[in-house]
Structures are given as structure tokens and as C-alpha cells.
C-alpha positions as YAML, in Angstrom:
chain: A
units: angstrom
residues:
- id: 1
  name: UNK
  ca: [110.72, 183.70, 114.25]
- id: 2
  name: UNK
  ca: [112.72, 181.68, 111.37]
- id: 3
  name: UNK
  ca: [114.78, 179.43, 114.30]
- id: 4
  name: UNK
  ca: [111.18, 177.62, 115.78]
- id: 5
  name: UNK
  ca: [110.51, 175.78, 112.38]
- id: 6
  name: UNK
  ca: [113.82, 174.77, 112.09]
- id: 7
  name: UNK
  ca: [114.64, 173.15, 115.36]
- id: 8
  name: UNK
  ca: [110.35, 171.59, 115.26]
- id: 9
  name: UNK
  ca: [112.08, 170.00, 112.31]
- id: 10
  name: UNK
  ca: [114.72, 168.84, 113.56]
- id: 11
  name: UNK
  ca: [112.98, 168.03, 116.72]
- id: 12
  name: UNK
  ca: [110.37, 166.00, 113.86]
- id: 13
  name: UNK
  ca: [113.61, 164.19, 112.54]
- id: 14
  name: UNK
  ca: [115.14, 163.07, 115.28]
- id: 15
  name: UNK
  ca: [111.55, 161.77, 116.28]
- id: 16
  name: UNK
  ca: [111.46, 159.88, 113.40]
- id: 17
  name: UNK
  ca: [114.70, 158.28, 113.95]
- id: 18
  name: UNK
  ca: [114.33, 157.37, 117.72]
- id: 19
  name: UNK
  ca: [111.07, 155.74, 116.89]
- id: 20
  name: UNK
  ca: [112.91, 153.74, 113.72]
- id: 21
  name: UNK
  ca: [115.56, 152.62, 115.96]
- id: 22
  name: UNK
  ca: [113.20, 151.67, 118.24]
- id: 23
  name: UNK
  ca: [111.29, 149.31, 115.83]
- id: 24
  name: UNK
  ca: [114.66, 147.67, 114.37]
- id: 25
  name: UNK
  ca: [115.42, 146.59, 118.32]
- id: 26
  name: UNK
  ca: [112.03, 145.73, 118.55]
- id: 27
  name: UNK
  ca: [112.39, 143.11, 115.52]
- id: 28
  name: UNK
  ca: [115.79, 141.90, 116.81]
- id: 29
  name: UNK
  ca: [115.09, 141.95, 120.46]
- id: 30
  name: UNK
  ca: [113.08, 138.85, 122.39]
- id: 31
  name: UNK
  ca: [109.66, 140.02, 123.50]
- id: 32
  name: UNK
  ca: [110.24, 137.64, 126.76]
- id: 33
  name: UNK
  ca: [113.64, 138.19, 127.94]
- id: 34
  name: UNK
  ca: [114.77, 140.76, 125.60]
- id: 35
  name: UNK
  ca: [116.98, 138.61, 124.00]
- id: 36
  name: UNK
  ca: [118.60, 138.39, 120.47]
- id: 37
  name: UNK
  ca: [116.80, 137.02, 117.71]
- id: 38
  name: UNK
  ca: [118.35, 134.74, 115.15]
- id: 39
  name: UNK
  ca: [116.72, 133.00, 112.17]
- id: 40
  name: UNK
  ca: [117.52, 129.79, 111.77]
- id: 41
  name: UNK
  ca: [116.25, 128.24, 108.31]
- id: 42
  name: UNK
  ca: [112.75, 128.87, 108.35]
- id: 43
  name: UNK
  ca: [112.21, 130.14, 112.16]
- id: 44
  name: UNK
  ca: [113.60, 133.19, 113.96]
- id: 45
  name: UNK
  ca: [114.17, 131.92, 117.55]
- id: 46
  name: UNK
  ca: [115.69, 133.84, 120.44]
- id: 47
  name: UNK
  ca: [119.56, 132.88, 121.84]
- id: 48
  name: UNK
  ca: [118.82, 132.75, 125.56]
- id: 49
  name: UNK
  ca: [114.95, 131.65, 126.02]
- id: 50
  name: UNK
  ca: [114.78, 129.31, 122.52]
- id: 51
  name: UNK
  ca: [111.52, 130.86, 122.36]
- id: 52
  name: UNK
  ca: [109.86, 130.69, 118.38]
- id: 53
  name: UNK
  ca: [109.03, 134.61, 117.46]
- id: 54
  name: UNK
  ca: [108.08, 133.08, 113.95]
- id: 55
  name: UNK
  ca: [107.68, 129.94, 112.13]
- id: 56
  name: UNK
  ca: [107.07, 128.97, 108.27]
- id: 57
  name: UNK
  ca: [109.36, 131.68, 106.88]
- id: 58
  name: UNK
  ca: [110.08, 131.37, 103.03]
- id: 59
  name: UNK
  ca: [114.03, 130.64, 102.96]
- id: 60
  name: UNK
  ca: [115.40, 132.09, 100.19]
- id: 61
  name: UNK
  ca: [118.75, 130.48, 100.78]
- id: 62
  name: UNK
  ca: [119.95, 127.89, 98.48]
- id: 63
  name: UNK
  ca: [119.05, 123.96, 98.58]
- id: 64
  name: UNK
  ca: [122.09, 122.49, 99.11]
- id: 65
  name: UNK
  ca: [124.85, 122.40, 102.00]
- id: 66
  name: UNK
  ca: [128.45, 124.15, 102.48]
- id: 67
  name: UNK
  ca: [130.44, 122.86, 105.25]
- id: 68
  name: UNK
  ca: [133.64, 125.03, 104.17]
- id: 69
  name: UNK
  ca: [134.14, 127.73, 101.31]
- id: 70
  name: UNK
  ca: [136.03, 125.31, 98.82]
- id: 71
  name: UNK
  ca: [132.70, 123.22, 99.25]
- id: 72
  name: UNK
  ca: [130.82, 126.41, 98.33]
- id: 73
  name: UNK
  ca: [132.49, 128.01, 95.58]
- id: 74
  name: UNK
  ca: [131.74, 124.04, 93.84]
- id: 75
  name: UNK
  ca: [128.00, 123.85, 94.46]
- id: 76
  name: UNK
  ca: [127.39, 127.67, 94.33]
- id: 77
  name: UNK
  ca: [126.11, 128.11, 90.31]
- id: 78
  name: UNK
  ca: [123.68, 130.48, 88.42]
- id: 79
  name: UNK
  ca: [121.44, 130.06, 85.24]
- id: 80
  name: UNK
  ca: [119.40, 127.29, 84.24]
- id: 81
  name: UNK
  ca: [120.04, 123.52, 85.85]
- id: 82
  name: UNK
  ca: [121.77, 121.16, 82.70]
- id: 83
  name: UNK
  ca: [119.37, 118.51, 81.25]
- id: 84
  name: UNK
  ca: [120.11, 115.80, 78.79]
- id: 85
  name: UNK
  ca: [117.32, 116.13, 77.23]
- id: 86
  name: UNK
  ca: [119.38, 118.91, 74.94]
- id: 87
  name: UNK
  ca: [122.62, 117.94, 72.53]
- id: 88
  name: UNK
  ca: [124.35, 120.36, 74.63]
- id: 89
  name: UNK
  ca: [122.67, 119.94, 78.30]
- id: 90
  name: UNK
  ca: [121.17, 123.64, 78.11]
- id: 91
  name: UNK
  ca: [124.85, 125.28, 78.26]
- id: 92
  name: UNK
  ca: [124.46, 126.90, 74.97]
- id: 93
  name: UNK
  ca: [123.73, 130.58, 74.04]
- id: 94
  name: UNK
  ca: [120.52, 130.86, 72.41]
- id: 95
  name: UNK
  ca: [120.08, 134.63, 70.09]
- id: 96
  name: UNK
  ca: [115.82, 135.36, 70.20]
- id: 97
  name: UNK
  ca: [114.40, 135.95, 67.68]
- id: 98
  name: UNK
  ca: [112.81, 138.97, 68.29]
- id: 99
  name: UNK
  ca: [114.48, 141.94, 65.63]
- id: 100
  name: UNK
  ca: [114.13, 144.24, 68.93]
- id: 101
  name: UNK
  ca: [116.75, 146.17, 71.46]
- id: 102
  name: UNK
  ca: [116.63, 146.23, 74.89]
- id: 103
  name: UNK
  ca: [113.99, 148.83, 74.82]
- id: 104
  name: UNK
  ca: [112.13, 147.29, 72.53]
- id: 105
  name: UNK
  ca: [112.55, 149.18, 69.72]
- id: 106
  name: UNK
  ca: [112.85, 147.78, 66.17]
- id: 107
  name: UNK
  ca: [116.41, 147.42, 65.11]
- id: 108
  name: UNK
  ca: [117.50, 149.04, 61.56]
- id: 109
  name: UNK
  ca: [117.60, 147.19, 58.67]
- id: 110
  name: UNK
  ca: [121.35, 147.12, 58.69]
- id: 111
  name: UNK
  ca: [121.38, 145.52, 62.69]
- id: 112
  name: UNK
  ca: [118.55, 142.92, 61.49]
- id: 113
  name: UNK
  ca: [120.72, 141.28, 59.11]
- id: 114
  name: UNK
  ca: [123.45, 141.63, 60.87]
- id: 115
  name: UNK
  ca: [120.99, 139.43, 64.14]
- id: 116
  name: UNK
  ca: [120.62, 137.49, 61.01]
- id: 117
  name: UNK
  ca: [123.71, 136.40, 60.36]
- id: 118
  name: UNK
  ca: [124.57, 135.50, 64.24]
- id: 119
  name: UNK
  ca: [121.84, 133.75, 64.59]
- id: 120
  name: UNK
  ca: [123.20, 131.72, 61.74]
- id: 121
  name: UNK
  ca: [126.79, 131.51, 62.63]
- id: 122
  name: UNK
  ca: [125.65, 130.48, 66.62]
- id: 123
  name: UNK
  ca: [123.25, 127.73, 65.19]
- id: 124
  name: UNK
  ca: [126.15, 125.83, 63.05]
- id: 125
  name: UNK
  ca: [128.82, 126.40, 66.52]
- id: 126
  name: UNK
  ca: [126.18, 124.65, 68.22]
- id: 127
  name: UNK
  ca: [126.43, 121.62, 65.92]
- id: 128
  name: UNK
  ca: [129.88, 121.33, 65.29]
- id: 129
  name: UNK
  ca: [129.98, 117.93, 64.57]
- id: 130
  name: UNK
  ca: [127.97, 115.07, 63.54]
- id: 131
  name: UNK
  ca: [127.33, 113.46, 66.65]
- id: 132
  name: UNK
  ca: [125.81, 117.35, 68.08]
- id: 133
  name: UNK
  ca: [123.78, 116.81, 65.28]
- id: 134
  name: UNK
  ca: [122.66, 113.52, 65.15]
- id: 135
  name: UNK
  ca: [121.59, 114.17, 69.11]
- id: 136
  name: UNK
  ca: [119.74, 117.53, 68.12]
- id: 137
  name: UNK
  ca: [117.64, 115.59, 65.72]
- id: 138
  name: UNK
  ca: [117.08, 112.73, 67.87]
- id: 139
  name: UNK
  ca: [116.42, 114.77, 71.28]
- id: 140
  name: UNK
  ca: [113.55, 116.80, 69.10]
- id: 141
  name: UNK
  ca: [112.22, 113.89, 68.12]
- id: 142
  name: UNK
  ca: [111.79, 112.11, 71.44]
- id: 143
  name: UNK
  ca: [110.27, 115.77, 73.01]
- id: 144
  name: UNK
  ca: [108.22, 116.09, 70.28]
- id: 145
  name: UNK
  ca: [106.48, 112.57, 70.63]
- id: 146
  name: UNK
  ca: [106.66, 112.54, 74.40]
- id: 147
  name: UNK
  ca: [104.38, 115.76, 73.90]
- id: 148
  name: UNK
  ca: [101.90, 113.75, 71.38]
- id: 149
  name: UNK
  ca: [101.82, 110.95, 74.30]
- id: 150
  name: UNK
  ca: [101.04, 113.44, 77.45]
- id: 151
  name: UNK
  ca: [104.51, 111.66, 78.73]
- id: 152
  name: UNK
  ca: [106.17, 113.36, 82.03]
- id: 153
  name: UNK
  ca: [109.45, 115.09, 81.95]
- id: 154
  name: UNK
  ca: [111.67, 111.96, 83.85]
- id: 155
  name: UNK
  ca: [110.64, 109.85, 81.10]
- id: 156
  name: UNK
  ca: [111.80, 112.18, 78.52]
- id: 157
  name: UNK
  ca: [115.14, 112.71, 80.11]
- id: 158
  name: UNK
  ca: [115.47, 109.02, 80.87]
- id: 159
  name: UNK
  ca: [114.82, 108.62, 77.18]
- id: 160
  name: UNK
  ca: [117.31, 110.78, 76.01]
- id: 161
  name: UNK
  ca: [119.82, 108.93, 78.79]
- id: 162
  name: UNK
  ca: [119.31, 106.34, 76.93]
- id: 163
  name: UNK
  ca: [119.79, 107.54, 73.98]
- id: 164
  name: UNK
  ca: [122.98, 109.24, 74.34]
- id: 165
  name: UNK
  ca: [123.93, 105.69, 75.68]
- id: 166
  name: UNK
  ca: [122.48, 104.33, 72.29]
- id: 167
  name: UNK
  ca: [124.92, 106.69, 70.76]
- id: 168
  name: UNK
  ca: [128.05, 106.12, 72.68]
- id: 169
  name: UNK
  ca: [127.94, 102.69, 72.09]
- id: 170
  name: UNK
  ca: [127.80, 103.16, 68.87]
- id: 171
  name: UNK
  ca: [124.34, 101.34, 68.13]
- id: 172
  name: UNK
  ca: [122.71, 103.49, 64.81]
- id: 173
  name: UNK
  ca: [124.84, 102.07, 62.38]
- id: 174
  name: UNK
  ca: [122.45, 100.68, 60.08]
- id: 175
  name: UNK
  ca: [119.66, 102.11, 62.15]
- id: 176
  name: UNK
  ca: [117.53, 105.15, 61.65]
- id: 177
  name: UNK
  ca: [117.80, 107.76, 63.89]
- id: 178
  name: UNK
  ca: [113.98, 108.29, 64.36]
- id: 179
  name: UNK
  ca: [113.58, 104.17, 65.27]
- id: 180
  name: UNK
  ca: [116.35, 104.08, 68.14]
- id: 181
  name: UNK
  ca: [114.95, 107.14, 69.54]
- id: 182
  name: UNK
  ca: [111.21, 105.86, 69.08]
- id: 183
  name: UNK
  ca: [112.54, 102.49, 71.14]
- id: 184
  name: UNK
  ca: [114.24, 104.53, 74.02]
- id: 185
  name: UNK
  ca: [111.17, 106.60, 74.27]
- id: 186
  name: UNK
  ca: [109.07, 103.20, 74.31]
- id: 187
  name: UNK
  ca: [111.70, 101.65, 77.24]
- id: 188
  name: UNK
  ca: [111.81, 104.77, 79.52]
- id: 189
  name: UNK
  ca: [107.90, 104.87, 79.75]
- id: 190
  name: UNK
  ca: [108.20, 101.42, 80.35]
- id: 191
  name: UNK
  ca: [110.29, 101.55, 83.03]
- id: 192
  name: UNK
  ca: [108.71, 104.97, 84.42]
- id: 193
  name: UNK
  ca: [105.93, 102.81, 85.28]
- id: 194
  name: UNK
  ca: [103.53, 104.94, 82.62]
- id: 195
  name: UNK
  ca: [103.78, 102.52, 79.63]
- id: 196
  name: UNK
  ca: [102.46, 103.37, 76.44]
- id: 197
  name: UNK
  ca: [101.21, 100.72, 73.67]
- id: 198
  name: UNK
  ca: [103.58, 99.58, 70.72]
- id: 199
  name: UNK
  ca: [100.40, 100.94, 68.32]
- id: 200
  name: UNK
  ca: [100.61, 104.40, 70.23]
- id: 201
  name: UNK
  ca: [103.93, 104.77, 70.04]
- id: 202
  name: UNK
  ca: [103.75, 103.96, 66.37]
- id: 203
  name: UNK
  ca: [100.94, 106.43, 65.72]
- id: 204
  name: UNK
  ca: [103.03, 109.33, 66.20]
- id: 205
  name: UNK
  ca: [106.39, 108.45, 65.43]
- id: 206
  name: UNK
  ca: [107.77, 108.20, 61.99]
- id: 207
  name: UNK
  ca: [108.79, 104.64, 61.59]
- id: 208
  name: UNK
  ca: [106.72, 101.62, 61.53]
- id: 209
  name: UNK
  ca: [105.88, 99.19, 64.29]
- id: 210
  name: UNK
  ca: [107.87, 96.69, 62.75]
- id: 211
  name: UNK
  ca: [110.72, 98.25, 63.00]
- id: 212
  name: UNK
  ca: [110.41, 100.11, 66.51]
- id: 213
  name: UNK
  ca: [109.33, 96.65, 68.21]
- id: 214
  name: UNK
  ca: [112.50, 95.53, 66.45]
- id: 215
  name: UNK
  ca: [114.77, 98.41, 67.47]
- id: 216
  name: UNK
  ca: [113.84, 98.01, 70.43]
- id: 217
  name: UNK
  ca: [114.25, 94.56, 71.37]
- id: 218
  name: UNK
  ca: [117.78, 95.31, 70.12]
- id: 219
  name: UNK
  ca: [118.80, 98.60, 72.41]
- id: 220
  name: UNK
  ca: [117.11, 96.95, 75.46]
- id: 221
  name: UNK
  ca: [119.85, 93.97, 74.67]
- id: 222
  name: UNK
  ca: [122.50, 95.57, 73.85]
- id: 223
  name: UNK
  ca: [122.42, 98.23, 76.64]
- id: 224
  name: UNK
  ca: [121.42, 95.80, 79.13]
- id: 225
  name: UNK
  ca: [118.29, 97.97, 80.25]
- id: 226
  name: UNK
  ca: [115.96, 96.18, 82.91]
- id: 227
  name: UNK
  ca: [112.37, 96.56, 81.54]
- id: 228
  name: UNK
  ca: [109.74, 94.63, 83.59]
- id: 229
  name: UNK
  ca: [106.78, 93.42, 81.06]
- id: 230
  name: UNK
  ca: [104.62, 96.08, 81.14]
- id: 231
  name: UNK
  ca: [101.53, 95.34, 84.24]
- id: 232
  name: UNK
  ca: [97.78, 95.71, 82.70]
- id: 233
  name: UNK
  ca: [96.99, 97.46, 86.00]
- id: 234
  name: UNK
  ca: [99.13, 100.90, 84.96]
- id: 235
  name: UNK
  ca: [97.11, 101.15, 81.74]
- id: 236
  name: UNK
  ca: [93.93, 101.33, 83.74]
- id: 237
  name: UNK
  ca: [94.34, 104.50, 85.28]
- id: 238
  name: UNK
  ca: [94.61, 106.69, 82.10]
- id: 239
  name: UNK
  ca: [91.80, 104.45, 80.25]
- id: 240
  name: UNK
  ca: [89.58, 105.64, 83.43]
- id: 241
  name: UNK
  ca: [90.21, 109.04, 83.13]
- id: 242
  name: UNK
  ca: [89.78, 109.26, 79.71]
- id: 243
  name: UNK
  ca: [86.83, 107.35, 79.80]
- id: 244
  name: UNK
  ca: [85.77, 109.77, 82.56]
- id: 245
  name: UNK
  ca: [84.70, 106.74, 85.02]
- id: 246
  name: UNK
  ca: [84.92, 107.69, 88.79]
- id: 247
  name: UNK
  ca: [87.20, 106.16, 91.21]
- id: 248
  name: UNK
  ca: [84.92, 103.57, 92.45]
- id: 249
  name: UNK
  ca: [84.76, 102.05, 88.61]
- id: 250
  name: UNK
  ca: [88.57, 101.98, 88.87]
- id: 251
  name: UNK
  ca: [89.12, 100.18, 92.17]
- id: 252
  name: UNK
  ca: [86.97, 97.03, 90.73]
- id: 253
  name: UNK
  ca: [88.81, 97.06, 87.31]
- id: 254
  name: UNK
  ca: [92.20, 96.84, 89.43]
- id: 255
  name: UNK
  ca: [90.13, 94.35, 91.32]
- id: 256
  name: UNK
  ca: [89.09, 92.20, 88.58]
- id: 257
  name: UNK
  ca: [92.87, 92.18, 87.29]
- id: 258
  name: UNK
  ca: [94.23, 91.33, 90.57]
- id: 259
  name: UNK
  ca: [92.10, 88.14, 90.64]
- id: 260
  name: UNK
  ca: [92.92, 87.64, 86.75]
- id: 261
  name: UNK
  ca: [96.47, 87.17, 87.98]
- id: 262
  name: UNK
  ca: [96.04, 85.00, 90.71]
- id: 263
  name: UNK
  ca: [93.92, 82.52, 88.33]
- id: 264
  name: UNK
  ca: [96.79, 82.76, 86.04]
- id: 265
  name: UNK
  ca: [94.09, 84.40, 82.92]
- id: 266
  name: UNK
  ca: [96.94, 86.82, 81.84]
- id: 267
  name: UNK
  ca: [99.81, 84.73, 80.99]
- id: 268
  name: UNK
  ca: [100.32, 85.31, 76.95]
- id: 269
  name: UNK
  ca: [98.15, 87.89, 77.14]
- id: 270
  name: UNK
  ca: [98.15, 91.76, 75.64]
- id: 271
  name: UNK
  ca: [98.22, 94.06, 78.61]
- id: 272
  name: UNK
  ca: [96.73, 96.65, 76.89]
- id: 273
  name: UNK
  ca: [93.47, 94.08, 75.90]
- id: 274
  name: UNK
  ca: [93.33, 92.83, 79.37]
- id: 275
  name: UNK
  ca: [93.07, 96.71, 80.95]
- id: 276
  name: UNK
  ca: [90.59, 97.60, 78.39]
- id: 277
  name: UNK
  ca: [88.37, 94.88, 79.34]
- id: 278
  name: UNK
  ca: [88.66, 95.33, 82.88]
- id: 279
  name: UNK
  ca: [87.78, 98.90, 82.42]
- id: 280
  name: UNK
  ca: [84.49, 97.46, 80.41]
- id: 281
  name: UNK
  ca: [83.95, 95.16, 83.05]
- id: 282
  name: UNK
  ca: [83.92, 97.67, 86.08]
- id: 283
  name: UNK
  ca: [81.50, 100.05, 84.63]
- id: 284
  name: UNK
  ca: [79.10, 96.87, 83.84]
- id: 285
  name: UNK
  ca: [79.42, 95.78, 87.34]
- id: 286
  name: UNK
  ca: [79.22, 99.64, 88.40]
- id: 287
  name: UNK
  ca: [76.25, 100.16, 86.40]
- id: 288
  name: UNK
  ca: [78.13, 103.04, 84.58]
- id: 289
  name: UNK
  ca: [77.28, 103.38, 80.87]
- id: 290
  name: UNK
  ca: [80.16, 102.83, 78.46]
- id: 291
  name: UNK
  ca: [80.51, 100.99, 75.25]
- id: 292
  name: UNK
  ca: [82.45, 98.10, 73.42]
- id: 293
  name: UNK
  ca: [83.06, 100.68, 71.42]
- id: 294
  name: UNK
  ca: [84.37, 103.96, 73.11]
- id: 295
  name: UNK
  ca: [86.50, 101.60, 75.50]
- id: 296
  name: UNK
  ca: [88.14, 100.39, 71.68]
- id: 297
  name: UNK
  ca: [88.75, 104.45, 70.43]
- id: 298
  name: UNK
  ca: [90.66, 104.55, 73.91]
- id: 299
  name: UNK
  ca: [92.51, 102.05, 74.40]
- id: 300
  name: UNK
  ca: [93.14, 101.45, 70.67]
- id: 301
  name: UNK
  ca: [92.30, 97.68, 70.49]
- id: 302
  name: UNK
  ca: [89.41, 95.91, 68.56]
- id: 303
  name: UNK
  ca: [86.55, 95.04, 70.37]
- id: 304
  name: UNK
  ca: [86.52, 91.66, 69.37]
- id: 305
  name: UNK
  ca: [90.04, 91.53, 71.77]
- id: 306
  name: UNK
  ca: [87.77, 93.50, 74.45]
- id: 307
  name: UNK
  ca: [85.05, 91.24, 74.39]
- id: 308
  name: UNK
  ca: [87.14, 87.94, 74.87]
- id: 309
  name: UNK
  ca: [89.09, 89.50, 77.50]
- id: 310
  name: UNK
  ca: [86.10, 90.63, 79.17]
- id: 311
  name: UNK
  ca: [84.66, 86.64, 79.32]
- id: 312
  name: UNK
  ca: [87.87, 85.38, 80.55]
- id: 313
  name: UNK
  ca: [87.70, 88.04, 83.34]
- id: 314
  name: UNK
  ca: [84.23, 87.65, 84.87]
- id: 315
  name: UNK
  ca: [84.89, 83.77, 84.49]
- id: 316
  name: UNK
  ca: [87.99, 83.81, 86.75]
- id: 317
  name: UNK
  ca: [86.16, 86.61, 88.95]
- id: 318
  name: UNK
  ca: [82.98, 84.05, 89.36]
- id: 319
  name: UNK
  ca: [85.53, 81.01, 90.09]
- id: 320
  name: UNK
  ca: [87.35, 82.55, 92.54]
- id: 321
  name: UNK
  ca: [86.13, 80.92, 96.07]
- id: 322
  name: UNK
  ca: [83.97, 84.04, 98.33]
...
């Protein structure tokens, strides 16, 4: 009477495992010719038939390419990808500062001051010298204005590229370190293609206009940066959306600039006046209802500049042959 549960047991188990082994050839076997299955990126495709069992399969493999194991060991890495827009490209040790253990209980008195201490000690290996230092206050400063701005992260790295090249050329003697990284914040939006105005930038940075417009003209010369004079048509975009005008309002302010530029009505003039007044323009034309002023909060211009702009726009719109 005790051997028939036993061997149904075992008779269960060794169910179990034909039926397992079944499944596993089932998922490496072709359903057509009974082929092996391969995956192959992000498709698992038979050997013999090339048939396509599945398609759109998340590969978890790595982005890059090994043709040979030296080649892999070199591109094979872990942790967080280096940046420039830290003094020491994100390769440091940072201690949190959370007093807690791994379990997240609160440490002693003793082991908090002790945290304490590290913490302090880690911070001055970090900036060992006075050019880590220099680029730890200058790299915070460009993040934290970026931030103000709504600026992307390539122009913040480009801005600390340039300057760390700012640096290595040995251009802030005599210079503050807020202005030359103010100006390399103003040239990498610039040449991002999502400029900002000289009176934004100086809004939230710590020097004057003055001196970053100066500053700037300098770096941009002495680096031999390529900055194209910024186009009215990229400020329109953000003055639209912040204006909350729909797309149709925006088409005929590009429109209305396109046709300034062919008449030649923008040559000496402010980029940021002539977008503004474009914007104002459109929304008269598309019977959408926006003020002189509101257009002036935005795009941080008077609105005696707006309305001049705006008459030299509709006049080279209404001379321009149908």
C-alpha cells in the first residue's frame, strides 16, 4: 500500500519533466521543418527554412560592435557614460548624503561624523587643484543658467566644450569666471540653432550685458568658433508657444519673415524685434487675439521696437508682386 504513492509520484515527476523538455524543443525547434531556431538581433529565424518565428524582440545586447575580443575588452565598460559637462567627466566617487546603512537604518552618532568627515576629505580630492576648481564653479554656473533658459542638454555640453577650451587656452586672465562661461553658454545656443537674446542671457546670469556681449565677442575670436548671426525665424517658434498661438499663426509669421528677407527689411536689424513682430503680425492676419503688449513680456523687447517692425513687415509683405 505505501509503494503506489510513491511510484504515482514519480510517475507525476517524470511527467512533468517529459512535458518541460518537450516545451524547451518546442521553443528551439522550427514549427515548419523542425529546424533550429537562432535569434539574430531582434528576430529568431530558423537555420534551414529562414522562416521569422518572431520579430521586434527587445535586444538587450550592447550598442556597439566587436569584431575580435581585443576590440571587446576596449568598448566593453560599466557605470555612467563621461560628460564634460562635470570638472571631472562623471568619473568621480560621490558619498550621499543620506546618514543611513544599507538597510536603511540610522547610523550612530560616532559613524555620522565619521560620513562627515569623508564626505569632506572626498570633496577637497575632487578639487585638487585650481583649475578642478575653477571648472566646478564654472560648469555649475553654465547648468544652472541653462536650467533658468529651458536650454537642451547638447547645448550645455557644447558650452562646457567650450569652456574647457576657454580654459586651456588660457583665456580668464583678467576675466571673470561667471562672464566667459555666460559667453560660451550664449555661443553654444547660438550655434545649437536655439538662440537665446543677449537681455535673456543677462537676466539670469551674474554679470552685466556689457560685459558678456564683450566676453563674448572675445572667446568667439580667440577660439575661432563659427557662429552664424542668429536667424529671426528660430526665435519664432518658442515666442508661439509661449504665446500659445496654433500652428497655422506660426507658418505665416515664418512666412512674413521669409518675404522680409527677400525684400532685404532685416539687414541691421534685431532678430529678436523682427520675430516678435512677425509673431504680432500672424495673429492679426490670423484673427487671433494677442497684444502689443504680451508679445513685449515674451519676447522681452519694447513695443515701440514691435510696432516699427511690424510696419516694415506688412509693407514688404504688400510689395511683394502676387
Amino acid at each position: 500500500m505505501t509503494e503506489s504513492p510513491i511510484r504515482t509520484r514519480s510517475g507525476e515527476r517524470r511527467t512533468t519533466d517529459e512535458e518541460s523538455t518537450e516545451s524547451s524543443d518546442e521553443q528551439t525547434r522550427c514549427p515548419e521543418c523542425g529546424g533550429r531556431l537562432e535569434s539574430e538581433g531582434a528576430e529568431t529565424v530558423c537555420r534551414q527554412c529562414g522562416l521569422v518565428v518572431e520579430e521586434d524582440e527587445i535586444d538587450r545586447g550592447p550598442e556597439w560592435r566587436a569584431f575580435d575580443a581585443a576590440e571587446k575588452d576596449e568598448k566593453s565598460r560599466v557605470g555612467a557614460p563621461t560628460t564634460k559637462m562635470m570638472h571631472d567627466e562623471g568619473l568621480s566617487t560621490n558619498i550621499g548624503w543620506q546618514d543611513k546603512d544599507a538597510y536603511g537604518k540610522t547610523l550612530s552618532n560616532r559613524q555620522r561624523q565619521k560620513m562627515q568627515r569623508l564626505r569632506t576629505w572626498n570633496e577637497r580630492f575632487r578639487t585638487r587643484d585650481s583649475k578642478e576648481r575653477n571648472l566646478k564653479q564654472a560648469l555649475g554656473e553654465i547648468d544652472r543658467m541653462a536650467s533658468a533658459l529651458g536650454l537642451p542638454e547638447n547645448v550645455r555640453e557644447t558650452a562646457s566644450v567650450i569652456y574647457r577650451r576657454a580654459l586651456d587656452e588660457n583665456l580668464l586672465p583678467g576675466r571673470s569666471i561667471e562672464g566667459v562661461a555666460t559667453a560660451s553658454l550664449y555661443a553654444a545656443a547660438r550655434q545649437a540653432g536655439t538662440p537665446r537674446s543677449l537681455d535673456e542671457i543677462a537676466a539670469v546670469s551674474r554679470v552685466g550685458k556689457d560685459e558678456i556681449a564683450r566676453t563674448y565677442r572675445y572667446v568667439i575670436r580667440e577660439l575661432g568658433l563659427e557662429v552664424k548671426p542668429a536667424d529671426p525665424v528660430s526665435y519664432v517658434p518658442r515666442f508661439a508657444s509661449e504665446l500659445d498661438l496654433p500652428d497655422e499663426t506660426e507658418r505665416r509669421a515664418r512666412a512674413l519673415l521669409e518675404t522680409a528677407k527677400e525684400r532685404g527689411v532685416h539687414s541691421g536689424k534685431s532678430p529678436v524685434g523682427l520675430a516678435a513682430a512677425a509673431v504680432y503680425a500672424a495673429a492679426l492676419l490670423t484673427n487671433e487675439k494677442v497684444t502689443q503688449n504680451e508679445v513685449s513680456e515674451v519676447a522681452n523687447i519694447s513695443e515701440v521696437t514691435i510696432r516699427n517692425r511690424y510696419h516694415e513687415l506688412l509693407e514688404a509683405e504688400e510689395s511683394t508682386p502676387a
